[in-house]
N, C-alpha and C positions, 0 to 999 in steps of 0.2 A: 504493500500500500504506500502511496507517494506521501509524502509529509505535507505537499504543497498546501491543503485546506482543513489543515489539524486544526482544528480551535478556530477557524474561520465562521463566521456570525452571517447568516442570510441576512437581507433586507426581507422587509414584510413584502414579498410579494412578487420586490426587482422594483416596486414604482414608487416612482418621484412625488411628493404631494406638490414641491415648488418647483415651476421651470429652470431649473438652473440645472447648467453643467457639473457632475462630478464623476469623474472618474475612480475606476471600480479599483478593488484593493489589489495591493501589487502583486503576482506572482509570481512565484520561486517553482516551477516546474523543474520538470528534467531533462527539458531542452536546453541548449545552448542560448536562444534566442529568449528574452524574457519577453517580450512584443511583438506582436503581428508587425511585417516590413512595410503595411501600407500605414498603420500607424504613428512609426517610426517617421515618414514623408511626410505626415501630416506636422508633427512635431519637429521636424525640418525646417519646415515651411516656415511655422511660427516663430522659432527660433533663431529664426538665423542660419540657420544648421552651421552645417561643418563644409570646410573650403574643401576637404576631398573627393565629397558628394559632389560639391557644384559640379568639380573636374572629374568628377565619373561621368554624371550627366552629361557635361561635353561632350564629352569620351564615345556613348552614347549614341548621340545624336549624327554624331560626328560619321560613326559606322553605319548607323543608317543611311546617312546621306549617302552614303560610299555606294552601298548595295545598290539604294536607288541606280545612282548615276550608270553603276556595272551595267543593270538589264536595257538600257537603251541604246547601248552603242556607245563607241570612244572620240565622242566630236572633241575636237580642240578645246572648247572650252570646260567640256568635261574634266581635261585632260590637266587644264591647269587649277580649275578648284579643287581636284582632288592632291595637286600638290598643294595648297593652301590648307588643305587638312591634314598631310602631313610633318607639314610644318608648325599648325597649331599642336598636335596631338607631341611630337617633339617638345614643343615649348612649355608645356603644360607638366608635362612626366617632368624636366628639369626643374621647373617649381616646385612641388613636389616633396623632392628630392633636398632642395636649396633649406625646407622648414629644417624648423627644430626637431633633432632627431629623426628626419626624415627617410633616411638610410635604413635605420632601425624600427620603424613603425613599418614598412616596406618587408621588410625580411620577418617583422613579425606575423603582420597578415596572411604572407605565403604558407609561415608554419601552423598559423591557428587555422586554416581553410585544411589542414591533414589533421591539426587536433581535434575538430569539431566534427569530425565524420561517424553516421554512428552504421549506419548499413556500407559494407559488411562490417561486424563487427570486432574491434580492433583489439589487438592483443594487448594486457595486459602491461607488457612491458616496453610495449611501441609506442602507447597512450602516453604513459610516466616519460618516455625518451625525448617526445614531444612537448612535453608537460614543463621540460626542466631546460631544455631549451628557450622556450617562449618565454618562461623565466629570467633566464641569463639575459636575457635581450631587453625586460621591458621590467626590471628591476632598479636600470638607474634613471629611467623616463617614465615610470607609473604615473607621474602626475601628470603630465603631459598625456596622458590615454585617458583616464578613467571620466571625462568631462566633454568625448569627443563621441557622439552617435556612434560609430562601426568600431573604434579602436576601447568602446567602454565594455562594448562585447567579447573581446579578446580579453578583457580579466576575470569578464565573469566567468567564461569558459574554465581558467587559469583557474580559479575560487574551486569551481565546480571539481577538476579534474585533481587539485592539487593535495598532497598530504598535510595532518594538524598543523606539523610546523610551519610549513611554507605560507598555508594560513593567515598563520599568527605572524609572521613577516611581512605580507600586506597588509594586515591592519596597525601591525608598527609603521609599516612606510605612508601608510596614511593618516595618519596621526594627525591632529588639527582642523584636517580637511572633510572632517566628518558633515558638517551645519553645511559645508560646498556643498559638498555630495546631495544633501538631502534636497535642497533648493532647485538642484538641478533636473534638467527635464530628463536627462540620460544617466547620469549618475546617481543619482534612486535607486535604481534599478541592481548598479552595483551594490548600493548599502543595503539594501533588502536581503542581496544573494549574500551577503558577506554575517549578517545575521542569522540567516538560516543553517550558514554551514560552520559558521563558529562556534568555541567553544565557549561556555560560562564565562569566563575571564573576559576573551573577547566581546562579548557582548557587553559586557559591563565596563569597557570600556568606550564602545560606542556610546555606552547611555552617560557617562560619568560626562563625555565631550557633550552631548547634543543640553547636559543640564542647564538649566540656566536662561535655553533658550526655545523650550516646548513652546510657551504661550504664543510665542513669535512663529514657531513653527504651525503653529495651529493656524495659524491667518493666511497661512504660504498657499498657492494653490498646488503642489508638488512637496512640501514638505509637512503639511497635515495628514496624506496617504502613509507617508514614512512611519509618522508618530502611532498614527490607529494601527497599523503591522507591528509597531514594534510592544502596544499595548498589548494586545491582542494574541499574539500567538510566539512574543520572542521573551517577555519580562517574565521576573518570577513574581509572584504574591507583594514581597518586599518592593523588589521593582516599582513595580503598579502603586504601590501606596507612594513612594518615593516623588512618580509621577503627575501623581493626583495635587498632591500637598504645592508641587512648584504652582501648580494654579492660585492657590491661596495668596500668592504676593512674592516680593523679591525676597522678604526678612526669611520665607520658607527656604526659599533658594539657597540662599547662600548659607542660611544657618540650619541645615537639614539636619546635622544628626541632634541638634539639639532639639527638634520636634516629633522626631520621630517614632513616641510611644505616644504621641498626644491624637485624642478625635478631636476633631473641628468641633465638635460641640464644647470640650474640654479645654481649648484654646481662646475660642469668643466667651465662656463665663468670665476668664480672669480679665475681661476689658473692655466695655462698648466702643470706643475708638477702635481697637484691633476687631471686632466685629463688623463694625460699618466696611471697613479696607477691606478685609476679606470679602465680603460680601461683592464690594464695586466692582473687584479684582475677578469675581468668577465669572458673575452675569455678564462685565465687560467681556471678556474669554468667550463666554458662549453666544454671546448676543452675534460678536463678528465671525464665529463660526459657522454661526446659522447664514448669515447671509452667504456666506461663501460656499453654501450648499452645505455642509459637511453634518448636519442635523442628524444623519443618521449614525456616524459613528461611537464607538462605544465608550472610545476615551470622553466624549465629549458627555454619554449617559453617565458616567461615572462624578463627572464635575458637576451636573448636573444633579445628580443626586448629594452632594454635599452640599450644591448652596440651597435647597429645599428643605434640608437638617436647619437652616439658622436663619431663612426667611421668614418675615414678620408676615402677617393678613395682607398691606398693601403691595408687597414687592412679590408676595402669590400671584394676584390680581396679576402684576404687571406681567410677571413671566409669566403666564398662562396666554395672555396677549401675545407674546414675543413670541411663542409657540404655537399658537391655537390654527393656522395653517399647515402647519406641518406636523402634527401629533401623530400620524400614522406613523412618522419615521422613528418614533419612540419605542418602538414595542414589539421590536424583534430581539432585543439583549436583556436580559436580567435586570441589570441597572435603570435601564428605559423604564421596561415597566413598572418597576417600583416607581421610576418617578411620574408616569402617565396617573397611576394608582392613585398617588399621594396628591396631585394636582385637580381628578377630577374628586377626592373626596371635598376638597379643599374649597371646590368651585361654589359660585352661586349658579341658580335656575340658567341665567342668559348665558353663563361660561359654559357651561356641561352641553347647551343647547346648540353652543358653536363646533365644539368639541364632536358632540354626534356628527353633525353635519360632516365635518372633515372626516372622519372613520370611519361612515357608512358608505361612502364609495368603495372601502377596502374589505370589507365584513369578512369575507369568504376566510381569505386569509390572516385577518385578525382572531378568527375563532379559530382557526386549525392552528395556528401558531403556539408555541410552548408557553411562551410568554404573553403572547397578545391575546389567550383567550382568557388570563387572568387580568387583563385590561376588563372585558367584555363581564367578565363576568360583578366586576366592581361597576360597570355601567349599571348592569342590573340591580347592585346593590342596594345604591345610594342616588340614583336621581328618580325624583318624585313624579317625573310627568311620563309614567308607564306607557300613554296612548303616545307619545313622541319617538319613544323607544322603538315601538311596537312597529311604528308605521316607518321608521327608517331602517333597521332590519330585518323585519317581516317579508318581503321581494325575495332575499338572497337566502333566507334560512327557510323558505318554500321551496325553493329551485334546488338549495342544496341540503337539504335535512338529511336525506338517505346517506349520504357519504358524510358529514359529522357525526350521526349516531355509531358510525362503526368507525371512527377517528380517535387517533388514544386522548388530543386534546382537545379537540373540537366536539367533544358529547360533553366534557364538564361543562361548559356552562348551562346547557339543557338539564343534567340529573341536578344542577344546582334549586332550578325551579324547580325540579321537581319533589327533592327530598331536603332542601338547605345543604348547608354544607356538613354531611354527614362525613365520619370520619371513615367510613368503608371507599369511599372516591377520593376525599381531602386528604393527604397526607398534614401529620402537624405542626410543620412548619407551614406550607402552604396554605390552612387555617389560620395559623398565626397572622401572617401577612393578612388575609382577607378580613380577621377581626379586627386588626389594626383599624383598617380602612374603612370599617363602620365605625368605630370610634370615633374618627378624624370627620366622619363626613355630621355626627351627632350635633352638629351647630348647626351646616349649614341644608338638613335633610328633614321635613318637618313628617312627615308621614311614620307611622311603626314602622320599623324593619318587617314584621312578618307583612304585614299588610301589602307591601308593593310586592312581595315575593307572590303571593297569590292571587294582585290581580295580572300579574306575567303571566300565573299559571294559567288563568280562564281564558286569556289570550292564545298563549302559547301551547297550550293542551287541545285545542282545537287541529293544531297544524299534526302536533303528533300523531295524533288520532289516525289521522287522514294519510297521512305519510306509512305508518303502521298497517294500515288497512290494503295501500297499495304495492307495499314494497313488501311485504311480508318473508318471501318466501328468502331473498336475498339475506335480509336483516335478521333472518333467526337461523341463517347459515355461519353468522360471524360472534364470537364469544364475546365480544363489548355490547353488538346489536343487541342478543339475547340476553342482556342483563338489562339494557336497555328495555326490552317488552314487558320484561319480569316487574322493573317499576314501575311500569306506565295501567300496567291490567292488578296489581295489586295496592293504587295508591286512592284510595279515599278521599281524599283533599281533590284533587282532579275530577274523580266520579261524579262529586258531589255537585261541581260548579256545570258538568256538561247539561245542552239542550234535550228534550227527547231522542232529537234528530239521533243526535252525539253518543246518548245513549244506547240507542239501536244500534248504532255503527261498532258499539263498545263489545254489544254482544257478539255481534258477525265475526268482530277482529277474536273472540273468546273459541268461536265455532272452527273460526281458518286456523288456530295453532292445533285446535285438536284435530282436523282433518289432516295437518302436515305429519303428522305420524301415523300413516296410514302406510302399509305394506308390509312385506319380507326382513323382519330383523336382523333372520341370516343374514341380509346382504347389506358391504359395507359402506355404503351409504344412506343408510338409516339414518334417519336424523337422532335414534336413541346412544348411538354409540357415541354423539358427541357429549362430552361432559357437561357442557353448559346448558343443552338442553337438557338433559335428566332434573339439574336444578330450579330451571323452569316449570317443568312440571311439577316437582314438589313441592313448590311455593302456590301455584295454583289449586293441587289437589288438598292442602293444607290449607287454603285458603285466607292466609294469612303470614306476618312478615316474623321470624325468628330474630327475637333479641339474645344476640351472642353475649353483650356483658352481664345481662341476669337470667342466660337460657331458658329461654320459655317463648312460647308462641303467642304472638301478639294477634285478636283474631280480626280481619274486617267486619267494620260495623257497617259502610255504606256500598259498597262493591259489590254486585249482583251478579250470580251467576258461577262462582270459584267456590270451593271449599267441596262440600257431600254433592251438591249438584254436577259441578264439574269431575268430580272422580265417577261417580255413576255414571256421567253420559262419558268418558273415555272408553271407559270397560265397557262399555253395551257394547258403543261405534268400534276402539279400538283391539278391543281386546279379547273379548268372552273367551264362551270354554274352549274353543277351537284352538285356540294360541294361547291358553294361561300357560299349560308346560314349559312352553317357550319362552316364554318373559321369564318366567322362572329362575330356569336354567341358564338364561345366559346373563351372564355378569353384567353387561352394562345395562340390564334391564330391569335385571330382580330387587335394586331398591324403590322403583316406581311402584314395583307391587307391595312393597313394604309399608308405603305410602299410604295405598288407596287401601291395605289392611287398618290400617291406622287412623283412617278417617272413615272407611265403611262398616269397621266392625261394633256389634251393636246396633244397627245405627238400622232403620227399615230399608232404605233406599241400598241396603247394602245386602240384602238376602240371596240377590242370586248370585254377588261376588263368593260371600260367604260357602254358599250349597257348591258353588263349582271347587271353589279351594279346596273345600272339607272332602268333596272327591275326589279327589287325584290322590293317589298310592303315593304313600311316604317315603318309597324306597323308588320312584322315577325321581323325586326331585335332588339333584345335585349340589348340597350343602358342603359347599368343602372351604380351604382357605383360599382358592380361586374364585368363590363365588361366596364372597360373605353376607349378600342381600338372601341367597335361602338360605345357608346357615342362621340366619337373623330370624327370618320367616318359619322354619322348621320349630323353633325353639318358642316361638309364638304360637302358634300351630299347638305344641307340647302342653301349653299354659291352659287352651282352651279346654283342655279335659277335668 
């Protein structure tokens, strides 16, 4: 596996909320080439480029014209602008040739067009042979290369191809030239790759050079790509806090190791002057970041998130303004979302109402997202105006329900309506986080918290229904989907709020699960041999929900149709005497009948389960430690005597 997108962070989506240019994070592949060549031209263009290009392009041109001239015939005058081309193409190589180290840039490129070859592939010690010559050659002229389009190529190759040591000798020999590098349109490129292939040491001394001068870097259009790489996927832990802190102001900068156990929050109690500074110091940071497109990156969520720690009510308001166009790009990093989180509990009605507005363009993938469907799901939280919610993502969570109910993060925010935030889906840190956020939103959120949860649900429970009814057979073939149906047909709170319509549709969707288990057990695609439908069925023929921390069966009071009724109509439609042996005997089936003993026995609507059980010969049924549902069943069986 290539290292090239270790720890690499998608954008929500790929898209842009502001028109603006930015370019994508840098990559360190396993090419030679860190960029597309038509890129490179473009970045040429812009730049200036480099005097070797102009005079390749000549070069170029030059032989074109040549060709031309060749297929017409050798008129006289052909005859003398083709010596004008050899005379320029002369004059041009002696240029050349005259630069600095031109001799040697020259005989380097020869060698690195044999080093960078990778079909066929090169032996071992031909590569290294290669390797240590390009070396000797461009050892006392590295600075003169690394700043130049084609010749900054030839180090990275050298990077690429080279052992630790040799390395750690280009990063000696570049020393100082770091802040160049990063600024630069082609030189990037090298610091990137020299990051990627360095060791701990090395890298720490890129960062120890570039300190000092992050914030500046952040505003670069070329050397904020450098920073978020080097956040991102080259710092360690310490690193990144190191990082974060130079934002806080110069006093961080230069006197880093003496802040360096301190939180920002622990830093602003001992001063309101050193609070205000800090504060000017970040939002300034992010404010010009934003404009310069770079909203999405994570260094910047990270700063972000620490001037949010010590923001007052009015400079919420402000940054929320600062951002409220571009919050999409919040909420694909951890950092982000916490701060997406923290800003819309923070909001008032008209903030959260802009908020929507700019993130329901993105829905799709703010709910499938790891992090942006914990944005989504604090929308649901904490804003009061459920009918604004409803009608801006309502469109996209119709079209796409089927494919979030069987998404590992795109169904949390649906069981959240459904069930709250139950710890069987919550992990409790992720709890954590989301109770925070009702906390935070307890000022500016006038509604009960339960209360907006369930009128989402009479919304929202509608579309389920519907989506449930028609996708059925798809959504009970996948292990999230079918935990999914299991809460949606066992949940009372929903039942209760449905129209008759809804209701009837409630029952058909009860009739379509038991008609999908309908055939040859033998065969293995039965839907009983998947695990997660056996527990569907047991919660159904139970008719109600098992509380695991005080074990016991919680029964439905309002949900019609599950419990003795639906285990009798199984066993009529699925199962009678024709097939009980069979469910029996085979393991992935005999706790369903363990089930429907356990809720038919006793019971009147249970007599003809009962009469067929009690007939079958105790010695066909196969109780062993392969099949612990009739060992369970036998022994039950035993009791009734």
């Amino acid at each position: 596996m290539s290292p090239v997108n270790k720890g690499a962070k998608h954008r929500l989506g790929g898209e842009r909320v502001k028109k603006v240019t930015k370019k994508p994070r840098i990559a360190v592949d396993s090419s030679d080439e860190d960029y597309p060549s038509s890129d490179n031209d473009h970045l040429t263009d812009q730049e200036g480029g480099d005097d070797d290009d102009d005079l390749d392009d000549l070069d170029d041109i030059i032989s074109d014209k040549e060709e031309e001239d060749g297929d017409d015939g050798q008129t006289e005058q052909k005859l003398k602008e083709g010596g004008q081309h050899v005379e320029q193409r002369k004059l041009l190589k002696e240029r050349k040739m005259q630069r600095k180290s031109g001799v040697e840039v020259q005989q380097i490129k020869s060698l690195w067009e044999k080093l960078r070859v990778k079909q066929p592939p090169m032996p071992r010690e031909v590569r290294e042979k290669f390797s240590n010559q390009v070396w000797e050659l461009s050892k006392d002229c590295i600075l003169d290369l690394v700043l130049k389009h084609d010749a900054s190529r030839i180090v990275q190759t050298l990077v690429k191809y080279s052992p630790r040591e040799r390395r750690e000798q280009i990063v000696e020999a570049l020393k100082g030239k770091f802040y160049v590098l990063a600024t630069s349109a082609y030189g990037k490129y090298l610091l990137v790759k020299l990051l990627h292939y360095g060791t701990k040491h090395s890298r720490q001394i890129i960062i120890d050079e570039l300190h000092g001068n992050l914030r500046k870097l952040m505003r670069h259009r070329e050397g904020a790509h450098v920073v978020e790489d080097l956040f991102v996927l080259y710092a360690s832990q310490e690193q990144r806090n190191q990082m974060i802190r130079e934002f806080w102001g110069s006093e961080y900068s230069v006197f880093r190791d003496a802040h360096k156990d301190l939180t920002i929050e622990q830093v602003c109690e001992s001063s309101v002057e050193k609070r205000n500074i800090i504060a000017r110091n970040l939002v300034g940071t992010i404010t010009a970041s934003v404009e310069k497109g770079s909203t999405g990156f994570q260094i910047l969520h990270a700063a972000m998130k620490e001037y949010i720690k010590i923001a007052n009510e009015k400079e919420i308001s402000e940054f929320i303004e600062i951002l409220q166009d571009q919050f999409a790009e919040l909420v694909h990093t951890a950092e982000g979302s916490d701060v997406a989180c923290v800003l819309i509990s923070k909001a008032n009605a008209k903030e959260r109402k802009s908020i929507i507005k700019n993130l329901k363009d993105h829905a799709e993938n703010l709910i499938k997202n790891q992090y942006g469907n914990q944005v989504f799901i604090t929308l649901l939280m904490t804003v009061d105006d459920t009918v604004l919610l409803y009608k801006a993502f309502a469109p996209v969570v119709k079209d796409k329900l089927k494919d979030f109910l069987v998404d590992k993060w795109g169904r949390r925010p649906f069981l959240y309506i459904i069930v709250g935030l139950d710890g069987k889906y919550f992990s409790p840190l992720i709890k954590q986080d989301l109770e925070r956020y009702i906390e935070l939103s307890n000022t500016t959120s006038k509604k009960p918290f339960e209360q907006r949860r369930l009128e989402l649900l009479k919304k929202f429970g509608l579309l389920f229904i519907d989506c449930l009814s028609d996708e059925l057979p798809i959504i009970l073939k996948d292990s999230m989907g079918c935990q999914f149906v299991s809460e949606i047909v066992t949940n009372d709170e929903l039942y209760q709020q449905l129209s008759e319509e809804h209701k009837t549709k409630f029952q058909e969707l009860i009739d379509a699960i038991v008609i999908s288990f309908k055939g040859d057990i033998s065969e293995e695609e039965h839907p009983i041999h998947r695990p997660f439908s056996v527990r569907l069925l047991k919660s159904m023929i139970q008719g109600g929900k098992w509380n695991n921390k005080e074990k016991i069966l919680i029964p439905l009071a309002q949900v019609q149709g599950l419990g003795i009724p639906f285990a009798q109509k199984f066993y009529d439609e699925i199962i009678d005497s024709n097939n009980l042996l069979d469910w029996i005997n085979n393991p992935s089936s005999s706790f369903t009948i363990v089930s429907l003993y356990d809720t038919l026995h006793a019971k009147k609507q249970g007599t003809q389960f009962m009469k067929d059980l009690k007939a079958l010969k105790k010695k066909e049924i196969h109780g062993n430690e392969d099949n612990k549902g009739a060992q369970l069943l036998l022994n039950l069986l035993k009791q009734e005597k």
